[in-house]
C-alpha positions as CSV (number, residue, x, y, z in Angstrom):
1,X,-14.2,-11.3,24.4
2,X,-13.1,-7.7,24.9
3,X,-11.9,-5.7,21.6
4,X,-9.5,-4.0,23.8
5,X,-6.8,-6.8,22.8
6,X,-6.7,-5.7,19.1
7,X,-6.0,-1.6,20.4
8,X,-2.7,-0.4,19.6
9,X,-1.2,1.7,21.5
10,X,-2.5,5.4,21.6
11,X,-0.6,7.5,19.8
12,X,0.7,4.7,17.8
13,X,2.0,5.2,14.1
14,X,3.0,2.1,13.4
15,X,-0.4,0.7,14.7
16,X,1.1,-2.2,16.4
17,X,-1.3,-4.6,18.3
18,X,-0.3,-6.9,21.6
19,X,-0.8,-10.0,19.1
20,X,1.8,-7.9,16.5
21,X,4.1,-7.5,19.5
22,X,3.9,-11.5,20.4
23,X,4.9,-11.8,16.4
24,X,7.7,-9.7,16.6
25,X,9.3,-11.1,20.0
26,X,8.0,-15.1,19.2
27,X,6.0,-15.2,22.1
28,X,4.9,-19.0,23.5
29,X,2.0,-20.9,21.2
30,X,0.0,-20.4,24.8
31,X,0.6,-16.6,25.0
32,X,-0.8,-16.4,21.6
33,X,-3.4,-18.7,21.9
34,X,-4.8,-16.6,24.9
35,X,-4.5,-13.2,22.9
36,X,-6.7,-15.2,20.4
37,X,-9.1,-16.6,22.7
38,X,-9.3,-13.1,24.4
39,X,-10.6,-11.7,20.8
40,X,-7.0,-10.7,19.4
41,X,-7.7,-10.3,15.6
42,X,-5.6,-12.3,12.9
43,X,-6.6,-9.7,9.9
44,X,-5.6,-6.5,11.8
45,X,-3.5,-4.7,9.4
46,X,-0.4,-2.2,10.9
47,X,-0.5,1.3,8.9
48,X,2.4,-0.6,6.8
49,X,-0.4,-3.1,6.0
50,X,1.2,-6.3,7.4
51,X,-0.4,-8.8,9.8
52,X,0.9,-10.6,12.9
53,X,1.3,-13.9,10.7
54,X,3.5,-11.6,8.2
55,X,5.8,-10.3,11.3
56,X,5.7,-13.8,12.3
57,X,7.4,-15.0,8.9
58,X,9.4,-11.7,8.5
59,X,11.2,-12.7,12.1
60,X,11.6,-16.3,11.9
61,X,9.4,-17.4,14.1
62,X,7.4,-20.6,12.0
63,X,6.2,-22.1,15.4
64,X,3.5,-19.3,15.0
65,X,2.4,-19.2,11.9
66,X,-0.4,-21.4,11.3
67,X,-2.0,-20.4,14.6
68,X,-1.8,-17.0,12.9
69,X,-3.2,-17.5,9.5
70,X,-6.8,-15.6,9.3
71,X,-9.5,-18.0,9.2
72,X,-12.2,-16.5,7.0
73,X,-15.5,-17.6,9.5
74,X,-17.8,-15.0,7.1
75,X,-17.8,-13.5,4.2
76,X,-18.0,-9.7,3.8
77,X,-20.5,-8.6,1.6
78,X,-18.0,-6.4,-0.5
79,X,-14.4,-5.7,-1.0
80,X,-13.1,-4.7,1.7
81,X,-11.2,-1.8,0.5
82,X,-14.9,-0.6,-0.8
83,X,-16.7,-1.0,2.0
84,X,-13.8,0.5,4.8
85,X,-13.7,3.7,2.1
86,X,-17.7,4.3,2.6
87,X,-17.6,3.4,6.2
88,X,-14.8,5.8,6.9
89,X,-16.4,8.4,4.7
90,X,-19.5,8.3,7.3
91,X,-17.6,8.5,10.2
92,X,-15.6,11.5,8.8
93,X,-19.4,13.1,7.7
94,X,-20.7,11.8,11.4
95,X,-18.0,13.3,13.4
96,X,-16.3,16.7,11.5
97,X,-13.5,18.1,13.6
98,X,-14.0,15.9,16.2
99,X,-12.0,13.3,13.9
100,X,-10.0,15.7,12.6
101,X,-8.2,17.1,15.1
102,X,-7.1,13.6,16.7
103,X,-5.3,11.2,14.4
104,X,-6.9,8.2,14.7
105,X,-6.0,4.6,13.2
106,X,-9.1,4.2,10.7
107,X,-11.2,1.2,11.6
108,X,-10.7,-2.0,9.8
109,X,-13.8,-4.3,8.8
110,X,-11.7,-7.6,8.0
111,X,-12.1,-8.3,11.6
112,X,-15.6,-8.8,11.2
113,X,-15.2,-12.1,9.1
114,X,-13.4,-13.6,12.2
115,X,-16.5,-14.8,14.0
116,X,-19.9,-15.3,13.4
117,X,-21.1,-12.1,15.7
118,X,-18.5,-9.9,16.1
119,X,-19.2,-6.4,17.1
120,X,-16.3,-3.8,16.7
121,X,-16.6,-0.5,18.7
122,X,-14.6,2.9,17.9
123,X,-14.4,5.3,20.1
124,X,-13.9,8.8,18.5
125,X,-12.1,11.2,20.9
126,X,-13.9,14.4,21.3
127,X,-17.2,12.5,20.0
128,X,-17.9,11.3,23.9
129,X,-19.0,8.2,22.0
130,X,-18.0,6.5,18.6
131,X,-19.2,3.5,16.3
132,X,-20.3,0.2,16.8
133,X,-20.4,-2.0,13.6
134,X,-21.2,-5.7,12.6
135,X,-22.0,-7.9,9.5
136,X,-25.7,-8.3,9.6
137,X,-27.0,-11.0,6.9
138,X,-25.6,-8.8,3.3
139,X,-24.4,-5.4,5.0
140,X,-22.6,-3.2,7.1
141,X,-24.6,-2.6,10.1
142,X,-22.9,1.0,11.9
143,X,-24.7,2.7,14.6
144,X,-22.7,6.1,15.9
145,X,-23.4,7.2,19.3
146,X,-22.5,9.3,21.4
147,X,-23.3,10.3,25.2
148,X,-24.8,13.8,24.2
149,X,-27.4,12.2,21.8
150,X,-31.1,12.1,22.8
151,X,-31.9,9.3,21.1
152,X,-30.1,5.7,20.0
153,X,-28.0,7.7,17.8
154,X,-27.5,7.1,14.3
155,X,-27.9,3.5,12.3
């Protein structure tokens, strides 16, 4: 499953998603079904804070939205509000300007409680690298690399 299907577009304020966009338009069950299987994420929040399921029901289009209702696979170990404020806070410590001076869409963890494994990465322009993170057992596993770092970079 590539990550790449929950990017918005760069650039993007509105942080709208390809499975966002299928909400909008009420795309076929099988179009959506495929961003899903592809690793599309149902918890992705916009900047505005909805989800695809909420555009879904905003628009009219009730064919889609039980196939978009999260499914809760894991638990996360904390709020998630708490733990996206400390994880955020590390990556703004780990990267200085180089975060800065791009706006970025700040990395959700919700996603993480979609699967049993899942493995975000995000990349930090200017950082040559950026984060991966996953639940492991009762925490927030993050390792920040980059391609100038000597070693395995930071965990």
């Amino acid at each position: 499953m590539s990550a790449r299907v929950s990017l918005s577009r760069p650039g993007s304020r509105s942080g709208f998603a390809p499975l966002h966009q299928a909400a909008w338009h009420g795309a076929d069950f099988a179009v959506v079904s495929r961003l899903l299987a592809h690793g599309a994420w149902r918890t992705q929040r916009m900047r505005d804070g909805r989800r695809a399921v909420d555009i879904a029901r905003e628009q009219g289009h009730a064919h889609l939205l039980e196939l978009l209702e999260p499914v809760e696979a894991r638990p996360l170990p904390a709020p998630a509000n708490r733990l996206e404020d400390h994880f955020h806070a590390l990556r703004r410590e780990r990267t200085g300007r180089c975060f800065e001076e791009i706006e970025h869409l700040l990395p959700p963890v919700a996603p993480l409680t979609e699967g049993p494994a899942v493995r975000i990465f995000f990349r930090v322009v200017g950082m040559l690298g950026g984060f991966t993170y996953r639940l492991e057992q009762d925490h927030l596993h993050v390792h920040g690399h980059s391609r100038m770092d000597a070693d395995d970079g930071d965990h």
